[in-house]
DRENKEFI-612727 format. One record per residue (C-alpha): residue number from 0; x, y, z. Coordinates in pm, whole numbers. Example, Ala and Ser with C-alpha at 12.3 -4.5 7.8 and 13.67 -1.06 7.14 Angstrom:
DRENKEFI-612727
<0,<1230,-450,780>>;
<1,<1367,-106,714>>;
//
This chain:
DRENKEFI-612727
<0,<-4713,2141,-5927>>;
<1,<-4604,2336,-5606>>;
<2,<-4813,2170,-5407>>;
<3,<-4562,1858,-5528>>;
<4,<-4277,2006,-5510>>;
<5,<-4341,2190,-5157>>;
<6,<-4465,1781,-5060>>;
<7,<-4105,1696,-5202>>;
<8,<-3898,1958,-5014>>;
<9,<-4091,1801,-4703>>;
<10,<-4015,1419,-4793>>;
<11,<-3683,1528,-4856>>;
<12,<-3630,1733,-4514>>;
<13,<-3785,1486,-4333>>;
<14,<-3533,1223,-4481>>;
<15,<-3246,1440,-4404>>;
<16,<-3356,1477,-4078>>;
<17,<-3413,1126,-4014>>;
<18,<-3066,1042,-4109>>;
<19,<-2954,1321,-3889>>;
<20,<-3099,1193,-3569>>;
<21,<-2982,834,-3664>>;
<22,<-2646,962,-3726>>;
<23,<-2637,1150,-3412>>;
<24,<-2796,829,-3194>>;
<25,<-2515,656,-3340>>;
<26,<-2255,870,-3241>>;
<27,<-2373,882,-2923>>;
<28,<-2380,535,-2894>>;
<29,<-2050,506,-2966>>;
<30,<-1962,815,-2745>>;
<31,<-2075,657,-2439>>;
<32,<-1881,305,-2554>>;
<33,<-1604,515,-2554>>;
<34,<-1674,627,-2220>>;
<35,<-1771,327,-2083>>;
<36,<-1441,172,-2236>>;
<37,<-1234,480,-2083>>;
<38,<-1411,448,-1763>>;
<39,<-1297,81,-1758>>;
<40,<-958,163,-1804>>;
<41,<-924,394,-1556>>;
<42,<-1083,176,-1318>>;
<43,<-834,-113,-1401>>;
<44,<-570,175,-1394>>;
<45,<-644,317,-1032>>;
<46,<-726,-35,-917>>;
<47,<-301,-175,-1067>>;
<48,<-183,174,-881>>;
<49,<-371,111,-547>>;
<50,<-241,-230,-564>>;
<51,<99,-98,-587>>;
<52,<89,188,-323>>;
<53,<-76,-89,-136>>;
<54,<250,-307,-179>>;
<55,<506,-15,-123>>;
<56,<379,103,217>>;
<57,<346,-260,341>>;
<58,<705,-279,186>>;
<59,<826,29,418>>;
<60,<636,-134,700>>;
<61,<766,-445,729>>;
<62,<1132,-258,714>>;
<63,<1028,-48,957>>;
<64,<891,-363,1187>>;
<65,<1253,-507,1087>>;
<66,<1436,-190,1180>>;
<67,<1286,-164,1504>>;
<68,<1316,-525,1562>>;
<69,<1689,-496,1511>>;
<70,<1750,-225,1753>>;
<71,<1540,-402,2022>>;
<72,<1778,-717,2003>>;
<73,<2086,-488,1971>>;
<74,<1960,-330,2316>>;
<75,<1883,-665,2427>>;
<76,<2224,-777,2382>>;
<77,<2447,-475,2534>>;
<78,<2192,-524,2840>>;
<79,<2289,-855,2880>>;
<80,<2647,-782,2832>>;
<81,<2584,-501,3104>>;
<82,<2405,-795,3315>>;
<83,<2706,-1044,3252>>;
<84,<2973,-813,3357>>;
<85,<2784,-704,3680>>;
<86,<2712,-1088,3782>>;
<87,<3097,-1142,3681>>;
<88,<3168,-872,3964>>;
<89,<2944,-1007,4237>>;
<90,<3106,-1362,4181>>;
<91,<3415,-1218,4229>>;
<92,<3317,-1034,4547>>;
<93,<3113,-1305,4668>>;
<94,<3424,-1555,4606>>;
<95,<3647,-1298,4824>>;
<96,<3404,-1309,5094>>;
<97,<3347,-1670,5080>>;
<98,<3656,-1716,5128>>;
<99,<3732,-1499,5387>>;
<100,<3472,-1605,5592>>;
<101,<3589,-1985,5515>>;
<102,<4001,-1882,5638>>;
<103,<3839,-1684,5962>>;
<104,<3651,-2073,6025>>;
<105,<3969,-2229,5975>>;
<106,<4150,-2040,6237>>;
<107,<3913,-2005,6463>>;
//
């Protein structure tokens, strides 16, 4: 009857075993789901926050762009102002000497 009973303690083991490898394949199974899903989410995660960052410095860009755009007209503007005056003078002079030469003509 040992020989049974040792034949028993082996079936027995063995069964245990067997469920302990298909417990463990399961697990890991579902382990690397998990990961996978994880992995996934992060993904989707980094992907949102690139999008984001991607949006915000394209944000401060374009204000920049604006910014600078602003400062070139305001330039623009007190140059021509600058421009306007100094024609304003030269009409001026050149109307003096126009007519100055015009009242020497007349009494020549």
């Amino acid at each position: 009857m040992i020989r049974e009973d040792v034949l028993l303690a082996l079936k027995e083991a063995e069964d245990k075993r067997s469920k302990l490898v298909q417990n463990a394949k399961q697990k890991s199974e579902a382990n690397l789901a998990k990961a996978r899903r994880d992995a996934a989410l992060k993904i989707e995660h980094g992907k949102a926050k690139a999008t984001e960052l991607h949006e915000t410095l394209l944000e401060a860009k374009v204000q920049k762009i604006e910014e600078d755009s602003r400062l070139v007209r305001e330039r623009g503007k007190k140059q021509a102002q600058r421009l306007k005056i100094t024609a304003d003078q030269n009409v001026e002079a050149a109307v003096i000497k126009l007519m100055a030469a015009f009242e020497r003509e007349i009494d020549v």
